[in-house]
Backbone as CSV, one residue per row, in Angstrom:
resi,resn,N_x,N_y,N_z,CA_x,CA_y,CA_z,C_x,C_y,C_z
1,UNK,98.025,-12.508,21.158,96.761,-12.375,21.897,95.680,-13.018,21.047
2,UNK,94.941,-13.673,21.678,93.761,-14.534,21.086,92.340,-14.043,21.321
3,UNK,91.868,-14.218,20.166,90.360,-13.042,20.218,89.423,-14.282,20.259
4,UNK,88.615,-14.283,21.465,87.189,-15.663,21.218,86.584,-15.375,20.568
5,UNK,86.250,-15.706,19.279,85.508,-15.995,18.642,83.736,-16.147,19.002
6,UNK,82.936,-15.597,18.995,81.597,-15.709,19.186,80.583,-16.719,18.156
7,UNK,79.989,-17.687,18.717,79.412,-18.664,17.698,78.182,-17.981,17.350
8,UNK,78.023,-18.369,16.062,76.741,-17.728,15.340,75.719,-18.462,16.334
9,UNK,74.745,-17.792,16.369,72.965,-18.155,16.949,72.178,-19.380,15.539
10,UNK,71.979,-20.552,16.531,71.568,-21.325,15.502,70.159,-20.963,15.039
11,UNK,70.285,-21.526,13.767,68.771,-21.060,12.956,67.830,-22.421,13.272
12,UNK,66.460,-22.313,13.654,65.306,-23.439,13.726,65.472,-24.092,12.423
13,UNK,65.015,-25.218,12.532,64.367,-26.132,11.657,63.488,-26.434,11.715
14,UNK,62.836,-26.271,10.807,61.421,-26.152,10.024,60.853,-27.217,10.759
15,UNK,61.609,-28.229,10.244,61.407,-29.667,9.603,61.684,-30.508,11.381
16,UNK,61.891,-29.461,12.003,61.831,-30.489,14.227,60.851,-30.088,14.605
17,UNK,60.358,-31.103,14.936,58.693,-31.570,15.251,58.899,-30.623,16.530
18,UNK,59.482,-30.371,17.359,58.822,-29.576,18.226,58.735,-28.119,18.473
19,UNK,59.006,-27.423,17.242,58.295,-26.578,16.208,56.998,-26.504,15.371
20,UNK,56.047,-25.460,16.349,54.649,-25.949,16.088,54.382,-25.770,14.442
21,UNK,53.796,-26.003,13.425,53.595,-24.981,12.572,52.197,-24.783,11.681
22,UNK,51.967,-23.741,11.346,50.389,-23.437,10.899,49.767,-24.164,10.431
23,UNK,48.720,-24.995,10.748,47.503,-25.872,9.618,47.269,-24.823,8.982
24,UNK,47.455,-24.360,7.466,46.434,-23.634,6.634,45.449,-24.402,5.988
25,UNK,45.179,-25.765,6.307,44.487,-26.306,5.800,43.285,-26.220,5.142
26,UNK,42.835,-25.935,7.028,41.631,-25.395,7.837,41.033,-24.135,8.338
27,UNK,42.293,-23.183,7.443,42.250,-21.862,7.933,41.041,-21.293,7.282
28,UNK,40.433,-19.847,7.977,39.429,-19.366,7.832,39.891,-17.841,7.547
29,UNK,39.451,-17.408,6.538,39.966,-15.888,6.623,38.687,-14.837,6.236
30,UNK,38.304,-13.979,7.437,37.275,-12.703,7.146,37.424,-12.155,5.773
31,UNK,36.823,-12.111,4.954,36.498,-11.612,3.714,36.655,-10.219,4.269
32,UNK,37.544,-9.404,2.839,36.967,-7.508,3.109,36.509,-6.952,2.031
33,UNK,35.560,-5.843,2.058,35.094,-5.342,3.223,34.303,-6.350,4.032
34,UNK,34.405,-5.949,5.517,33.225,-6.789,6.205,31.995,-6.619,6.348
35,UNK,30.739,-6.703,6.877,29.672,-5.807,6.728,30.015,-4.935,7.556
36,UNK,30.639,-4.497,8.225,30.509,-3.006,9.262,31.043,-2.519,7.997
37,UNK,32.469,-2.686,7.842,32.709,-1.715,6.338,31.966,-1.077,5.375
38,UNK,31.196,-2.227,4.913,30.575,-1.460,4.241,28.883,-0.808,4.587
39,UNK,28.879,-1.112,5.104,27.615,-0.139,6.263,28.706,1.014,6.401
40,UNK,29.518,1.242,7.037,29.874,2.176,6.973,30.171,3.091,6.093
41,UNK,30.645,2.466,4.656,30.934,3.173,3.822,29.363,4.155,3.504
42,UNK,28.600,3.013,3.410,26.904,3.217,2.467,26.248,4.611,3.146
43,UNK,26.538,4.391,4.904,26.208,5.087,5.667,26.734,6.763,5.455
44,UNK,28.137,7.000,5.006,28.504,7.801,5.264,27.994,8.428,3.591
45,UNK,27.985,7.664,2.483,27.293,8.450,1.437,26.057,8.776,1.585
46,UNK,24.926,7.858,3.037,23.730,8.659,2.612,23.287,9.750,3.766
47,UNK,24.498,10.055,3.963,24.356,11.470,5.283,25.050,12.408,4.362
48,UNK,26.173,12.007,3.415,26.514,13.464,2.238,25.573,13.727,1.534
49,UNK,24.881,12.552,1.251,23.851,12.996,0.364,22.644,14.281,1.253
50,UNK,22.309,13.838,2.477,21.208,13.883,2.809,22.247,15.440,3.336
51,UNK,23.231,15.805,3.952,24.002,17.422,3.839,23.714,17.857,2.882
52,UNK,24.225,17.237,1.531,24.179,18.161,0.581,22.854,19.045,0.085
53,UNK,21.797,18.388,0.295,20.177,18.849,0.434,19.916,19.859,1.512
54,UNK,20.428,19.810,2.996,20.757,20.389,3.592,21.126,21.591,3.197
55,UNK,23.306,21.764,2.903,23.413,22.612,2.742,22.889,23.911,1.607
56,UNK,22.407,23.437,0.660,22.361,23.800,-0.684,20.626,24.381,-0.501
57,UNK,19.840,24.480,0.543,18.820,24.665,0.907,17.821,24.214,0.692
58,UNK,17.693,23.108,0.007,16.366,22.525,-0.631,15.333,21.738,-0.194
59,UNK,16.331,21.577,1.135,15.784,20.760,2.501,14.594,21.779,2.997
60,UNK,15.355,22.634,3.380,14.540,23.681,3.721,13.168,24.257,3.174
61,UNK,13.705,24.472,1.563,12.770,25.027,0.702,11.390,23.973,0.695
62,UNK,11.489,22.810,1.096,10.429,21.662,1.103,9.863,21.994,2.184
63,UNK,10.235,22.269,3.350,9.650,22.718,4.824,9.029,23.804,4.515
64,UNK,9.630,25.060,4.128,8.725,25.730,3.911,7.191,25.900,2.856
65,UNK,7.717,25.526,1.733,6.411,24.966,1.180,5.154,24.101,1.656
66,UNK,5.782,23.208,2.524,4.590,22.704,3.285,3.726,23.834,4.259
67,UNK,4.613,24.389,4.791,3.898,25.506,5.903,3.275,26.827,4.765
68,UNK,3.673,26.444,3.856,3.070,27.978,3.096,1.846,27.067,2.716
69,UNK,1.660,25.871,2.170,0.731,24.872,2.071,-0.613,25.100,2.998
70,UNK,-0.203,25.100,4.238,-0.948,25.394,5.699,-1.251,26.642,5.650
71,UNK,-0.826,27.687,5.532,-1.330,29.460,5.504,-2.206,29.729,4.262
72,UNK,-1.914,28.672,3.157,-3.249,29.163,2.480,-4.442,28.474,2.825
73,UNK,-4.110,27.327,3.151,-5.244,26.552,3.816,-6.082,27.352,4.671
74,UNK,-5.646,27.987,5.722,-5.993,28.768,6.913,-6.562,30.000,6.275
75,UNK,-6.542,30.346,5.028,-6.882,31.589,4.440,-7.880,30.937,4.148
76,UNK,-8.069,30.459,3.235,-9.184,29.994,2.212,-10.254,29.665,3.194
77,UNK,-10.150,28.779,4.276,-10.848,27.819,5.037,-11.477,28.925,6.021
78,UNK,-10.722,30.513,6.419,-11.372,31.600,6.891,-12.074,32.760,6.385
79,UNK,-12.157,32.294,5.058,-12.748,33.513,4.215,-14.502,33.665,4.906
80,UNK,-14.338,34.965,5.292,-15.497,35.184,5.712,-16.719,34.731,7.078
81,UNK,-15.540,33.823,7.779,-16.122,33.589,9.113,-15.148,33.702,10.569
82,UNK,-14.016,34.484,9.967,-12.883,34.559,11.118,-12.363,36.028,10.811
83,UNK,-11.975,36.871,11.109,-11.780,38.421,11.215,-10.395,38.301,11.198
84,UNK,-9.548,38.996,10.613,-7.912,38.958,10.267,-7.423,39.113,11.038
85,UNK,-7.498,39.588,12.289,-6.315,39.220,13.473,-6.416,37.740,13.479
86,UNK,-7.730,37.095,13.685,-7.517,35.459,14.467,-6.503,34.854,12.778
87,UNK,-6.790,35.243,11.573,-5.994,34.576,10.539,-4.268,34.650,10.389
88,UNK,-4.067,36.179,10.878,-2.584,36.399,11.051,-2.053,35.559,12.471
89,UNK,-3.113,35.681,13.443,-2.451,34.611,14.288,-2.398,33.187,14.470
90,UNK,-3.128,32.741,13.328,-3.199,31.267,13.071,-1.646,31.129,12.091
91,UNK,-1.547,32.006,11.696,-0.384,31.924,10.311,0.596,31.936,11.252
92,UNK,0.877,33.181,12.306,1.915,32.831,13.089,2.463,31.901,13.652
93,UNK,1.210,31.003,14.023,1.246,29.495,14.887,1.936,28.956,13.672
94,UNK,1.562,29.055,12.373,1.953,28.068,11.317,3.198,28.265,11.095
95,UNK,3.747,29.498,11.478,5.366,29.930,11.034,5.982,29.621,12.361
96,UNK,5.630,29.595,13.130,6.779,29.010,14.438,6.307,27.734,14.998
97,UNK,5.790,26.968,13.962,6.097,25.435,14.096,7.108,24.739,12.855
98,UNK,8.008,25.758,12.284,9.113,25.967,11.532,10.082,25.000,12.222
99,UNK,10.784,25.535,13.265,12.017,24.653,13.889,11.620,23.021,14.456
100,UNK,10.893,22.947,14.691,9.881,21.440,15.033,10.105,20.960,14.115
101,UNK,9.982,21.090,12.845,9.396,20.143,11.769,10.498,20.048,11.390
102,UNK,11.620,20.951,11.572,12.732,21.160,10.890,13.482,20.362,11.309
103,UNK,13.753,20.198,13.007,14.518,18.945,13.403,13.759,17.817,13.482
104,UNK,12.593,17.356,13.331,12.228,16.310,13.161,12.746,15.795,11.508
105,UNK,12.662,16.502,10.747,13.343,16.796,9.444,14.912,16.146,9.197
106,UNK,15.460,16.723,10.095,17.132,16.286,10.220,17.378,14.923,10.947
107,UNK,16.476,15.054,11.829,16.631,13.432,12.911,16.455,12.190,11.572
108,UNK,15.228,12.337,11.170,14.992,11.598,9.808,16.280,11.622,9.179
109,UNK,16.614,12.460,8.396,17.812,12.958,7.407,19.434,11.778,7.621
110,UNK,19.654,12.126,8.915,20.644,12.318,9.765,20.745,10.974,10.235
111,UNK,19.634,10.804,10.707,19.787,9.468,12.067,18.747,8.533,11.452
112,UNK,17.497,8.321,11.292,16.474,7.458,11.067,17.138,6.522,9.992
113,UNK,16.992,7.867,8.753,17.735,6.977,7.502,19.040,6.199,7.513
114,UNK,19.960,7.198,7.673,21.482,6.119,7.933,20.941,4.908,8.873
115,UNK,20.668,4.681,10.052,20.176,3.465,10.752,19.143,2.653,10.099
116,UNK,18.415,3.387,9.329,17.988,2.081,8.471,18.759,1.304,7.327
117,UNK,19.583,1.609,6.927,20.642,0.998,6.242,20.987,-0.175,7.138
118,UNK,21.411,-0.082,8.066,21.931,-0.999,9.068,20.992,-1.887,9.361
119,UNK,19.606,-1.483,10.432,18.362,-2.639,10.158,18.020,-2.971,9.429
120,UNK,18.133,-2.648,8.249,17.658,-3.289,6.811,18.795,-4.540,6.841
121,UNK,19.629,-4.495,6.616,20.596,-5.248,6.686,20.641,-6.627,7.350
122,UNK,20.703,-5.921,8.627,20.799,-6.840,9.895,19.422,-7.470,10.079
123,UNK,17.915,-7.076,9.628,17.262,-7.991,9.841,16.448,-8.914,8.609
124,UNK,17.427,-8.681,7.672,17.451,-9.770,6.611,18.259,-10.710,6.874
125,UNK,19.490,-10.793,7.732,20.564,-11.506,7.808,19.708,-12.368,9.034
126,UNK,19.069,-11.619,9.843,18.974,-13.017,10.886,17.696,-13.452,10.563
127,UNK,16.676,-12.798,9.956,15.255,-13.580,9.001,15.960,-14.915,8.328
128,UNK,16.713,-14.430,7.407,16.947,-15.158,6.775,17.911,-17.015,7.579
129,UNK,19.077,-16.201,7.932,19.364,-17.438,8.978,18.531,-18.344,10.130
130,UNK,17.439,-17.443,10.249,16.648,-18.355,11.381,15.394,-19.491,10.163
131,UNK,14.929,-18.177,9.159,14.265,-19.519,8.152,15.218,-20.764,7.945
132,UNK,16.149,-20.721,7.786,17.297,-21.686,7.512,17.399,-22.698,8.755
133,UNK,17.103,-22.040,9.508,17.383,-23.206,10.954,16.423,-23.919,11.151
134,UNK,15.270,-23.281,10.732,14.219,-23.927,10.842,13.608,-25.224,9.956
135,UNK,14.395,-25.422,8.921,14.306,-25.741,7.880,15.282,-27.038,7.828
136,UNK,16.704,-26.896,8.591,17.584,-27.746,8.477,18.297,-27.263,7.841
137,UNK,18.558,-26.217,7.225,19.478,-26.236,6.080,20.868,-24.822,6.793
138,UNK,21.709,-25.023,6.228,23.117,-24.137,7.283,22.686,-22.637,7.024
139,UNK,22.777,-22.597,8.128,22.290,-21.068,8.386,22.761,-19.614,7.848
140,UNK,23.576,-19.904,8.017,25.262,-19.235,7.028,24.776,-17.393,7.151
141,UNK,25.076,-17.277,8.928,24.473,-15.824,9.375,25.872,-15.102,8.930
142,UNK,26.933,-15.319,8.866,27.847,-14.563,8.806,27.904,-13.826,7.332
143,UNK,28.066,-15.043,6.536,27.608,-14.791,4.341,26.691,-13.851,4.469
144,UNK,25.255,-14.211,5.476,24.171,-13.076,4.940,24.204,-11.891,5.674
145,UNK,24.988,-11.629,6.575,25.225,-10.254,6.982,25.693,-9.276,6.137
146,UNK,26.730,-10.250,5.993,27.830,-9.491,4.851,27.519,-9.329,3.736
147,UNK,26.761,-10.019,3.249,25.873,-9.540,1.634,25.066,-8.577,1.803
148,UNK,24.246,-8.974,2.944,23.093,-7.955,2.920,23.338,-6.511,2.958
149,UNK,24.242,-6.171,4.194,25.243,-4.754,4.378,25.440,-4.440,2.979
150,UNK,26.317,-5.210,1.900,26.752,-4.803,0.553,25.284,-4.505,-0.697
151,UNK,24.860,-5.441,0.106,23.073,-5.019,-1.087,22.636,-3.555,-0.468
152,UNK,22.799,-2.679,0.741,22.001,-1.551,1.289,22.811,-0.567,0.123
153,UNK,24.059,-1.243,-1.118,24.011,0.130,-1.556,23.226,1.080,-2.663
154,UNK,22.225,-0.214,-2.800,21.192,0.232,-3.897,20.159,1.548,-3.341
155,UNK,20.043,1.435,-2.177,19.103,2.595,-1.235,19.984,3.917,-1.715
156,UNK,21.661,3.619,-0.952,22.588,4.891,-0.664,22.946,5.387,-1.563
157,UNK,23.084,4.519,-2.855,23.079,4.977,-4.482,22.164,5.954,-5.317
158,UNK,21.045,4.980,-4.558,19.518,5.864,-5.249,19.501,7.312,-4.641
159,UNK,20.289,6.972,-3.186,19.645,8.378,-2.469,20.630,9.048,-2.999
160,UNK,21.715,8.869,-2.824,22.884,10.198,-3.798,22.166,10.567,-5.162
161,UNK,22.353,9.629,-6.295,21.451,10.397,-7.382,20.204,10.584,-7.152
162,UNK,19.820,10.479,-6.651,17.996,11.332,-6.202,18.572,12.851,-5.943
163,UNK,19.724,13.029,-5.232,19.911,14.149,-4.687,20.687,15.231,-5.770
164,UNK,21.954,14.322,-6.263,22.454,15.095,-7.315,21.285,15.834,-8.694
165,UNK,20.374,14.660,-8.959,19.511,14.986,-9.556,19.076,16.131,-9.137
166,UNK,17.531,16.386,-7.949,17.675,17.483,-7.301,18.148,19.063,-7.467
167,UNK,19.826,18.663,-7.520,20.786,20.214,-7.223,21.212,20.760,-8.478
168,UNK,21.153,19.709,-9.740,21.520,19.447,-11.091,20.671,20.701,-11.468
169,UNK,19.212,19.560,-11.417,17.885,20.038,-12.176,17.774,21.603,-11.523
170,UNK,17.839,21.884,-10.432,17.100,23.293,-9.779,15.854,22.689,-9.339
171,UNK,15.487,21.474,-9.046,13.981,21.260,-8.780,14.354,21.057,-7.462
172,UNK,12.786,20.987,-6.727,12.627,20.658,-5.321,12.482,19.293,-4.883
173,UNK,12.556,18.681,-5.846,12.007,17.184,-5.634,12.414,16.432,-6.775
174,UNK,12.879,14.872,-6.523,13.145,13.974,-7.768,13.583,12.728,-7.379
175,UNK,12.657,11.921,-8.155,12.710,10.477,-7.783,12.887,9.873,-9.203
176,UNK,12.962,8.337,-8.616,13.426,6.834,-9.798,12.155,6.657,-10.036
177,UNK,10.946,6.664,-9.371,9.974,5.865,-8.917,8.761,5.911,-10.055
178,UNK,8.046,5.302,-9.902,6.814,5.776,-10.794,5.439,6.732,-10.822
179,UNK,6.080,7.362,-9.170,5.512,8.274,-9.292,5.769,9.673,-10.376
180,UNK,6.743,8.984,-10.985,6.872,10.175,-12.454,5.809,10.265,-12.895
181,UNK,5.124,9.033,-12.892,3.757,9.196,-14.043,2.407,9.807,-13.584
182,UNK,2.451,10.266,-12.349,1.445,10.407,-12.142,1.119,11.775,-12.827
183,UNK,-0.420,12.141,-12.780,-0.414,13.680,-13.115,-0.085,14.695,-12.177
184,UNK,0.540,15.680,-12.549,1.275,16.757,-11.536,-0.279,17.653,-11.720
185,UNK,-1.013,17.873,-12.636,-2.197,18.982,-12.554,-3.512,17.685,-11.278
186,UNK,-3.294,16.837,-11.146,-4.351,16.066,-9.868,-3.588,15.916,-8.742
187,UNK,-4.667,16.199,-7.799,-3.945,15.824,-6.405,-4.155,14.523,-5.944
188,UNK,-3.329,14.017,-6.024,-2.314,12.820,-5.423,-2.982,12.044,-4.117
189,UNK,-3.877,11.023,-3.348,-3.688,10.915,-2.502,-1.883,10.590,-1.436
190,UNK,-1.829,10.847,-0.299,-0.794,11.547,0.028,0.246,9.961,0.475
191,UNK,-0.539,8.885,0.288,-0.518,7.438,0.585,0.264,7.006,-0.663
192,UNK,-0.284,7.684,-1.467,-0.406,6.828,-2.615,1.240,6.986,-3.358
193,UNK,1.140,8.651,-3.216,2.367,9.103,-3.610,3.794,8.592,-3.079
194,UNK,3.701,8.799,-1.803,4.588,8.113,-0.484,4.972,6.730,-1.016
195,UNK,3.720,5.868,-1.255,4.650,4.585,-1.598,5.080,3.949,-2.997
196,UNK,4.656,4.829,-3.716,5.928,4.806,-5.130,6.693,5.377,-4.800
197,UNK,7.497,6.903,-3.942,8.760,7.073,-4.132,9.275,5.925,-3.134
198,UNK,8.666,5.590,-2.046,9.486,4.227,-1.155,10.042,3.051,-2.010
199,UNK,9.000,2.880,-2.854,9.576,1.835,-3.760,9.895,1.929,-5.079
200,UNK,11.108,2.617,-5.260,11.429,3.713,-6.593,12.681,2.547,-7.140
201,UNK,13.300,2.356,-8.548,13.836,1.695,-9.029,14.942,1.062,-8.414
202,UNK,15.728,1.992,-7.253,17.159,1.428,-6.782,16.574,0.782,-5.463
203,UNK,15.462,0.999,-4.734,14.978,0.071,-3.614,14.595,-1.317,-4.393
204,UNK,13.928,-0.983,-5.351,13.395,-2.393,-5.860,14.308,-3.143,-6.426
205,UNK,15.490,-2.782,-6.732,16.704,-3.839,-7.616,17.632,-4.078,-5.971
206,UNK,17.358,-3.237,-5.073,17.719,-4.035,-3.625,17.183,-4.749,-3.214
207,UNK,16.017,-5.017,-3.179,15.238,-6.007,-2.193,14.846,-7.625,-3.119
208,UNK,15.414,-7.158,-4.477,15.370,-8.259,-5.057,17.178,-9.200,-5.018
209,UNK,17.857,-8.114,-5.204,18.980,-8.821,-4.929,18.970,-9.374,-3.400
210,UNK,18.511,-8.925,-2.383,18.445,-9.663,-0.948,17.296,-10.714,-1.070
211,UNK,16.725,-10.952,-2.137,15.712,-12.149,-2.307,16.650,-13.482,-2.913
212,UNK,17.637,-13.086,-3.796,18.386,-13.339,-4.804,19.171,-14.275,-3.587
213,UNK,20.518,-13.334,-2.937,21.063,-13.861,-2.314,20.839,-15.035,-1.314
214,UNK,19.334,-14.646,-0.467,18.894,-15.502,0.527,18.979,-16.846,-0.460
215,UNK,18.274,-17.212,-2.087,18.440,-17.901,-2.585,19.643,-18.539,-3.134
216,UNK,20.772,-17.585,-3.240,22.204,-18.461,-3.557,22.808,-19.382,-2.434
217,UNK,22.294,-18.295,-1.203,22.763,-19.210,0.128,22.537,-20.166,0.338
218,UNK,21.661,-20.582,-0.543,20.759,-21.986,0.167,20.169,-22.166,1.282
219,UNK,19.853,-20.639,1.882,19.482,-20.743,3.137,17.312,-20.730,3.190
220,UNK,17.051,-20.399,1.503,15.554,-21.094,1.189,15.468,-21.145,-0.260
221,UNK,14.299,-21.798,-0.389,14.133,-21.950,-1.891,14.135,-20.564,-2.555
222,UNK,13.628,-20.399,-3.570,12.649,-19.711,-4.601,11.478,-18.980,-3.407
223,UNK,10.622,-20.080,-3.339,9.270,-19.253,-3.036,9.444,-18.711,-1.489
224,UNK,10.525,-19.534,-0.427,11.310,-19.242,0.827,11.453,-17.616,0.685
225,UNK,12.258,-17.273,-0.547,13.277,-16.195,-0.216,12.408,-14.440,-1.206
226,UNK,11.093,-15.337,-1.841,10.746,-14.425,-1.899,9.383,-13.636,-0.744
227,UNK,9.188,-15.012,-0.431,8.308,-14.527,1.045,9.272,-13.770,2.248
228,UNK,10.460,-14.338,2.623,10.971,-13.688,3.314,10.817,-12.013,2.996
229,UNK,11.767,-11.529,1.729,11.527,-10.327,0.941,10.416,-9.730,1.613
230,UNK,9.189,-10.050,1.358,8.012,-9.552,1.356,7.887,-9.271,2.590
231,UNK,8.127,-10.308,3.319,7.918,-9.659,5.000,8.561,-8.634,5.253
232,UNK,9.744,-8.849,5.142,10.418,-7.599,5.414,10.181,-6.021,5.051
233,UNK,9.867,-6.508,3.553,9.586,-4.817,2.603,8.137,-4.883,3.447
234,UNK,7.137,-5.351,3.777,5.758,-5.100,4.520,6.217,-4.634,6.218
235,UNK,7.297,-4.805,6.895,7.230,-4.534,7.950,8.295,-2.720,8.046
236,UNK,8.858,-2.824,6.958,9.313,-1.245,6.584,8.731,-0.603,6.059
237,UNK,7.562,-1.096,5.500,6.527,0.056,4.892,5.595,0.498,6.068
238,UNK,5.331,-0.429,7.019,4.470,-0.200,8.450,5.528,0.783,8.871
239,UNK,6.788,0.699,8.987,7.570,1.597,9.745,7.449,3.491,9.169
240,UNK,7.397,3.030,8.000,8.223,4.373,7.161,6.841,4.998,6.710
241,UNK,6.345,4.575,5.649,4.911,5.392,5.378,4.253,6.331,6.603
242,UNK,3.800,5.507,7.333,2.794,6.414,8.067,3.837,7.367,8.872
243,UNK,5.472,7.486,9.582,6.041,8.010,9.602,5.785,9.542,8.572
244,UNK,6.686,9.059,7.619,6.384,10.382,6.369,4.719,10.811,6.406
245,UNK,3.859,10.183,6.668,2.732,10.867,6.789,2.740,11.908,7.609
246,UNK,2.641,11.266,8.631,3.014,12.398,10.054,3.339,13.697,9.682
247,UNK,4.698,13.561,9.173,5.481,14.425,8.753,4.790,15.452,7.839
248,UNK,4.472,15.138,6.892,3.790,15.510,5.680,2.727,16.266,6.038
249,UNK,1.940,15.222,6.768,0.642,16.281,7.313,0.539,16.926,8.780
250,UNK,1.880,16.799,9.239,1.912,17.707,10.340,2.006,18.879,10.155
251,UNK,3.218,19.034,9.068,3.424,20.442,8.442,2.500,21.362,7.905
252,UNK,1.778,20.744,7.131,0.383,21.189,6.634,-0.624,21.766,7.519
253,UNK,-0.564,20.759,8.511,-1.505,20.895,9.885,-1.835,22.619,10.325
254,UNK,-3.494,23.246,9.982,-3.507,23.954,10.156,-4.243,24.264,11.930
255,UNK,-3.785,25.411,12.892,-4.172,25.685,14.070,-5.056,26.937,13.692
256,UNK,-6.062,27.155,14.184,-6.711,28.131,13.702,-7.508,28.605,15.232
257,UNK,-7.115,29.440,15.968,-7.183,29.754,17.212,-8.533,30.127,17.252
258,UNK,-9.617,29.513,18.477,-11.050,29.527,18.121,-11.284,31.608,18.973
């Protein structure tokens, strides 16, 4: 009895043209991380950070100090022309505008900040690529996305040790900035204070490295990439300052029922 034999399955050749095969010539390969990556990463350290303040209460302990801020105000400012019911009920107003301030507090915390990581990012990348277009020179939006995303971690850095600092020390407050120097026995205009911690050591070694980069890109000179910079840090200080003002002196904000 005779067994058929089954022929092996022939193997391709490389080397027969009608076998397509890869140009790597010309190939292009996504760099990792990409910028979502690392936005994402940056993002997710400055919402632990901004929990950990949260959980550990210190978030809190700042809210309330402002409103205790406001009840002495309301004392002092009634000595002797308002009768102590209208003062206990001005204080009340001041204690149940507590949860208000509190989630306006977290929205900031939570949502404002992490998303500014991202617009920070994203509108250096297309500033910068459109100066470039304008200019003639290659626009190279994809390079500056992706750098820029990787430069937001000087913010998410600062903000973690700002915070560890913080929980370390036992203090209520702690910055890079130069508002160290000011005197703690003078009061502060509330402007003034606000924009030294905005522009505290790890923002400022960011916005210079995104000056830096726009300049490696070749997407502007020197004096290009430090004007760009500037616009930008001037159109986030319009955003953010008077924001934190709000904030600042909303809390404070005394109601004093006529």
């Amino acid at each position: 009895m005779s067994v058929a034999s089954q022929a092996s399955p022939s193997v391709p050749n490389a080397s027969d043209p009608a076998i397509p095969t890869p140009n790597l010539d010309h190939a292009t390969f996504e760099p990792f991380p990409g910028p979502l990556a690392w936005l994402g990463f940056w993002i997710t350290l400055a919402i632990a950070a901004a929990a950990a303040l949260w959980l550990t209460g210190y978030r809190d302990y700042q809210i309330a100090s402002a409103i205790q801020t406001g009840e002495r105000i309301i004392e002092f400012q009634s000595i002797g022309e308002r009768d102590d019911q209208t003062i206990r009920e001005a204080i009340r107003v001041q204690r149940a505008s507590i949860p208000f301030w509190t989630t306006l507090r977290m929205l900031t915390d939570f949502v404002f900040l992490p998303l500014g990581l991202a617009a920070r990012a994203l509108a250096a990348a297309t500033l910068a690529a459109a100066w470039a277009a304008i200019w003639g020179r290659p626009h190279r939006f994809t390079d500056g996305w992706r750098e820029s995303a990787a430069v937001q971690g000087f913010w998410a850095v600062g903000l973690a040790l700002q915070t560890g600092l913080i929980i370390a020390l036992g203090q209520p407050e702690a910055t890079f900035s130069a508002a160290l120097w000011l005197d703690p026995t003078v009061t502060q205009p509330a402007w003034l204070n606000l924009s030294l911690r905005w522009l505290d050591g790890f923002a400022l070694a960011g916005w210079i490295a995104l000056a830096w980069g726009i300049r490696q890109r070749g997407q502007a000179g020197i004096s290009g990439a430090v004007l760009l910079t500037l616009m930008l840090m001037s159109l986030e200080f319009l955003l953010v300052i008077p924001w934190e003002l709000v904030l600042g002196a909303g809390m404070r904000l005394t109601v004093v029922p006529q």
